[in-house]
C-alpha positions as CSV (number, residue, x, y, z in Angstrom):
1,X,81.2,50.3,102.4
2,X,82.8,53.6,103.0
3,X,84.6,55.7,105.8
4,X,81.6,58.0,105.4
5,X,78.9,55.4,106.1
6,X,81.1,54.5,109.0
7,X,81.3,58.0,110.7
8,X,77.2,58.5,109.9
9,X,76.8,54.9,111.6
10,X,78.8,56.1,114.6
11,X,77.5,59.5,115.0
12,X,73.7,57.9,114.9
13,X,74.8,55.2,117.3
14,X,76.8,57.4,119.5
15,X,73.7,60.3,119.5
16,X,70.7,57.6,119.2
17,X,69.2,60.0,117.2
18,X,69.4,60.3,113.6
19,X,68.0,64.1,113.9
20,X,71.0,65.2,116.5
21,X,73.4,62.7,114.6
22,X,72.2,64.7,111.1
23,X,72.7,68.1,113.3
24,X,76.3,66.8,114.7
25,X,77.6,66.0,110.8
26,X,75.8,68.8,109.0
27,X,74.1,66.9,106.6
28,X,70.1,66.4,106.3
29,X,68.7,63.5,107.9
30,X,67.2,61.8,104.7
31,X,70.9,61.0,103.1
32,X,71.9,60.4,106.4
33,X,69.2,57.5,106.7
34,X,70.0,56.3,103.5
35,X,73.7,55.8,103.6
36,X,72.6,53.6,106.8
37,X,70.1,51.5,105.4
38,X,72.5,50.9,102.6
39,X,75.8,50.2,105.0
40,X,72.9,47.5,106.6
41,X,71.8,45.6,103.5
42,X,75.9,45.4,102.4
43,X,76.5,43.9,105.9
44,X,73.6,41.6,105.9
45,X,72.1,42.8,109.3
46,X,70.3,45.5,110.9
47,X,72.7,47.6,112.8
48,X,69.8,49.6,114.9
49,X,66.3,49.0,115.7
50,X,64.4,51.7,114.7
51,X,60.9,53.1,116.2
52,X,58.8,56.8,115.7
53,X,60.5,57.6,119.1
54,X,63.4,55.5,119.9
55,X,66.6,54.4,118.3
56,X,68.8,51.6,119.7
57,X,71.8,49.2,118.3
58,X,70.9,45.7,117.6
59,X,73.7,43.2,119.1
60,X,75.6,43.5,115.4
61,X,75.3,47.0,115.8
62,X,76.7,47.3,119.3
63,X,80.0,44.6,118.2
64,X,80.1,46.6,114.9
65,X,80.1,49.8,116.5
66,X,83.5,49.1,118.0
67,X,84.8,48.1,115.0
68,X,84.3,51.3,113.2
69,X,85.6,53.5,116.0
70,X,88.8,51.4,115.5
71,X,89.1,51.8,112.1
72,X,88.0,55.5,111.9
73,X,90.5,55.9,114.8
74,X,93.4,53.9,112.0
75,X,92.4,56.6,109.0
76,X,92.4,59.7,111.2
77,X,95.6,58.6,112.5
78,X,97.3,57.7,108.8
79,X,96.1,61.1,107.7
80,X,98.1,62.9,110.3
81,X,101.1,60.6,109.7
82,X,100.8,62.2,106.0
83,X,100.5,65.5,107.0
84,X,103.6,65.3,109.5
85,X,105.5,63.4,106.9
86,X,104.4,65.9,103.9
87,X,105.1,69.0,106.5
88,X,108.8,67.4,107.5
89,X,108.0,66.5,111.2
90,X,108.1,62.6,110.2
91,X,109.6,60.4,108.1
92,X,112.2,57.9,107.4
93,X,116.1,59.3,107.1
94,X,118.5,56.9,106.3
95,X,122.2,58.5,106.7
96,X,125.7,57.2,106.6
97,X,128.9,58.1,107.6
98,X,132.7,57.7,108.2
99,X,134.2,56.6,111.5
100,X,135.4,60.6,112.7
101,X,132.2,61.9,112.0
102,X,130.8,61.5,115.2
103,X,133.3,62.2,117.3
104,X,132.8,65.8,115.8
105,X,131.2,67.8,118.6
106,X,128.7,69.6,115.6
107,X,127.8,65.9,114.4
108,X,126.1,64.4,117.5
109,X,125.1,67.3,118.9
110,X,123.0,68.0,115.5
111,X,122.0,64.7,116.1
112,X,120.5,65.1,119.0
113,X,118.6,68.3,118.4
114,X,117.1,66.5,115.2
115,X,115.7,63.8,117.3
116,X,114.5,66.1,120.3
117,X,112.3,68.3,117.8
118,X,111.1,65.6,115.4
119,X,110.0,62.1,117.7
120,X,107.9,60.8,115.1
121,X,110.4,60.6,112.7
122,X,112.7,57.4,112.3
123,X,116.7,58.4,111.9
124,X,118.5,55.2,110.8
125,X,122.6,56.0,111.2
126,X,125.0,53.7,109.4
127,X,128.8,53.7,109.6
128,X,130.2,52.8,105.8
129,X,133.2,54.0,104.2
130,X,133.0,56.6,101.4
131,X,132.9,54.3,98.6
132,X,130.2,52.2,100.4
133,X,128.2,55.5,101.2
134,X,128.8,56.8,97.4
135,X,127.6,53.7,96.4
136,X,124.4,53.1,98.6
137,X,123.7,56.9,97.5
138,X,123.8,56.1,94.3
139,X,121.4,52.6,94.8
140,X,118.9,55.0,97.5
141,X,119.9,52.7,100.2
142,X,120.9,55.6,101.9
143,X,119.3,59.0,102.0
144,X,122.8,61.1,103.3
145,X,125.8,60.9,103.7
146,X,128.8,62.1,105.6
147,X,132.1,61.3,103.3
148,X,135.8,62.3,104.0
149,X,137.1,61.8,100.7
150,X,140.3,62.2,98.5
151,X,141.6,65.4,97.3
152,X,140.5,63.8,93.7
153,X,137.2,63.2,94.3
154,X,134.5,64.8,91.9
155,X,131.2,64.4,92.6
156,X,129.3,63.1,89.9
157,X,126.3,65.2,88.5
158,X,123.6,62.9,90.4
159,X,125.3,64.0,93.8
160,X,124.7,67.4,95.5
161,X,127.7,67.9,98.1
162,X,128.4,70.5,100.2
163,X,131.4,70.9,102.6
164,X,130.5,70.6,106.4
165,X,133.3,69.9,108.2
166,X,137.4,70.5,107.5
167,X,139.6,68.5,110.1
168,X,144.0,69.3,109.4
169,X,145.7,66.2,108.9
170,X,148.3,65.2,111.5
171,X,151.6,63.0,111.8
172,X,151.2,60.3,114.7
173,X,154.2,59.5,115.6
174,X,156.0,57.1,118.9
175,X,156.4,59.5,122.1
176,X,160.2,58.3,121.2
177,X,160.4,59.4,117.7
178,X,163.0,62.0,117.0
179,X,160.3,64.5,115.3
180,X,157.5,64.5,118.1
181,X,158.6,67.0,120.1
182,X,159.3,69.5,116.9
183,X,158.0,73.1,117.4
184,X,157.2,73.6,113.7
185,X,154.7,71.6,111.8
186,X,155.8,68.3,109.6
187,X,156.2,69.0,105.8
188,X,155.3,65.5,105.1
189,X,158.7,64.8,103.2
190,X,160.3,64.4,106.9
191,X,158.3,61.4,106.9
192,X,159.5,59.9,103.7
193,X,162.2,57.0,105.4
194,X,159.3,55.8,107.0
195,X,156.9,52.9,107.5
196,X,153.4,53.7,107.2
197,X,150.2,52.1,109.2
198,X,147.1,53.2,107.0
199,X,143.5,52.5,106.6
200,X,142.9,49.7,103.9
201,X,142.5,51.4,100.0
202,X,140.4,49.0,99.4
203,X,137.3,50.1,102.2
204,X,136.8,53.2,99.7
205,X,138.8,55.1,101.6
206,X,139.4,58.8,100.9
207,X,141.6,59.1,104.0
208,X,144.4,56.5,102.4
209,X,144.6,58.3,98.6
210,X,145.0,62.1,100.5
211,X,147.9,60.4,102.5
212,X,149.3,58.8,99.3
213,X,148.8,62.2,96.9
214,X,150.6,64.2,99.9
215,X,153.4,61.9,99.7
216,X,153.6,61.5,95.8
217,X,153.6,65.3,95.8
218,X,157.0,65.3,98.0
219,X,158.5,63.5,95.8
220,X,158.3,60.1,97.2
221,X,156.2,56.8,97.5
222,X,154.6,55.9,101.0
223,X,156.2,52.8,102.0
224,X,152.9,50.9,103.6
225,X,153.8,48.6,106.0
226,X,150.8,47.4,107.4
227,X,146.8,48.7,106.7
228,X,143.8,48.7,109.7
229,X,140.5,49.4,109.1
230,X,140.3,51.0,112.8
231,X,141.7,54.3,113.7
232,X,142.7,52.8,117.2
233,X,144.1,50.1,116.2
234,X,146.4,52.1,114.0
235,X,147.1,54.7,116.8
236,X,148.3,51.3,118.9
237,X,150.5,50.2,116.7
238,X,152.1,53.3,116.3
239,X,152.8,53.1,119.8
240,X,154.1,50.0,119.4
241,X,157.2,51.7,117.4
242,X,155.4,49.6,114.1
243,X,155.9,52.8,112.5
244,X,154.2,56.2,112.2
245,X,150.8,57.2,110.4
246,X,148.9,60.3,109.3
247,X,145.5,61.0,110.9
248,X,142.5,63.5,110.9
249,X,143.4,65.2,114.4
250,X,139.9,64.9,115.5
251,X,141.4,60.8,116.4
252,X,143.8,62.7,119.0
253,X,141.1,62.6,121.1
254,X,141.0,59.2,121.7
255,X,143.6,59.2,124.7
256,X,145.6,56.3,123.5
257,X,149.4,56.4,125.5
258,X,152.7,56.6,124.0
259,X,151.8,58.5,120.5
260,X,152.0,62.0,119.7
261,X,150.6,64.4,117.1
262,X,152.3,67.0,114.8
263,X,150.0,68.7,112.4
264,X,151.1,68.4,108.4
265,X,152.3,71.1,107.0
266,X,150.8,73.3,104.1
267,X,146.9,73.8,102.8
268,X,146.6,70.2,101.2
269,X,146.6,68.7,104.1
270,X,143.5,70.4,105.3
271,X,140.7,67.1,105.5
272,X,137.4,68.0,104.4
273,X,134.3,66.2,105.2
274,X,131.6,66.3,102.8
275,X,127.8,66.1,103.4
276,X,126.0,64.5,100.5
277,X,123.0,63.9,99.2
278,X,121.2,62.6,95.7
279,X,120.4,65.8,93.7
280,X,116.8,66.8,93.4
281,X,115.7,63.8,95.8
282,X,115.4,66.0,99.1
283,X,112.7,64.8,101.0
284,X,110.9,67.3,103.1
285,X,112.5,65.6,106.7
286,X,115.6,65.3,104.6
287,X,115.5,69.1,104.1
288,X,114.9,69.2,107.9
289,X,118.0,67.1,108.9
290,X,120.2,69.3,106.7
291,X,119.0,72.2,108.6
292,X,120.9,71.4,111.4
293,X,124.6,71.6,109.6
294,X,123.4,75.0,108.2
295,X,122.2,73.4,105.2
């Protein structure tokens, strides 16, 4: 059995004619009688009674009838699933990213427009660090990803990267603190006597080595008093007169009380945010999605 026997069966039993069913499918009537007779003997029962000037469907034929609608319906419908996914308009998209990413007006609003113009397509989004992201890259867990990492970082050759996003780094300091109202920005050595509340090393974290290299490059070692893996959480204790941190300025906008922000001084501390993706495995919705960041 074969989708063509199935759409000669149900052109025949739709038309109850295999002359007009033979006209309908372009073929002659002869094959068309044929692959019939032939779908009959492999089911084991006639499908339609047959006379010099009348064609009807047996009770088989009738029960069978719906059956092959249904499963002609289920191919025509998988062949336009291929077509949309070959063409870009659906798909699977898999993408990570770091905490700030979002709250990046370009990152949602991308987003959004991504999903508006492609509803068949299915955009999974998964907050990791950028080790975990590099990683799941790496393993095809994730299709792309959205990394903030150190000043170090070199992608290796199996990642394509491309710069999206730059955010400038910024002190966050107690209202209180002698060097939050200053008119000038911070060179980060004015920071040097202090205590420092940073994201965990550990998490893969770009954001924690950038800090670190800016201080080592002043000349001294940050003393790290406590690490968060939450951006308000470190914001609060900062408040708290804990101690001080340095932040992407995009986290500003999260309205916490009592904290203020004074940008870094100097081009290192410009944050960049990375979009990523495994070289030569661009997908055609993947090539889609990058569309929207200008890629």
């Amino acid at each position: 059995m074969d989708f063509r026997q199935l759409r000669y069966f149900v052109a025949v039993a739709e038309a109850l004619s295999f002359s007009e069913a033979a006209r309908r499918l372009h073929v002659s009537q002869p094959p068309l009688s044929v692959q019939i007779k032939a779908l009959e003997e492999e089911l084991g029962s006639p499908l339609l009674e047959r006379s010099r000037h009348h064609v009807a469907l047996t009770p088989a034929g009738a029960l069978f009838l719906e059956k092959a609608r249904a499963a002609l319906g289920n191919l025509d419908e998988a062949r336009e699933v291929v077509k949309q996914v070959a063409s870009g308009e659906a798909g699977e998209i898999r993408v990570g990213f770091t905490a700030s990413v979002p709250m990046q007006d370009v990152f949602p609003r991308a987003v959004h427009a991504f999903r508006e113009a492609h509803r068949h397509a299915r955009l999974e989004l998964v907050h990791l660090s950028t080790g975990q992201q590099l990683q799941q890259l790496e393993q095809g867990e994730i299709d792309i990803a959205f990394l903030r990492p150190s000043p170090q970082f070199r992608p290796p050759a199996s990642i394509a990267v491309r710069e999206v996003l730059v955010d400038r780094l910024v002190a966050v300091l107690p209202v209180a603190h002698p060097l939050a109202a200053s008119p000038v920005d911070l060179d980060i050595s004015a920071l040097s006597a202090e205590r420092f509340l940073l994201f965990p090393r550990g998490l893969g974290c770009g954001l924690f080595d950038h800090v670190t290299t800016l201080c080592n490059r002043a000349g001294f070692a940050a003393n790290v008093a406590q690490e968060a893996r939450e951006a308000t959480t470190i914001i609060g204790l900062v408040a708290s007169g804990a101690g001080v941190s340095v932040l992407p300025e995009i986290y500003a906008r999260t309205g916490i009380r009592g904290v203020a922000y004074r940008p870094i001084a100097g081009p290192d501390a410009a944050s960049h945010i990375l979009m990523a993706h495994r070289a030569g495995a661009l997908s055609p919705i993947m090539g889609r999605f990058l569309g929207y960041f200008g890629a």
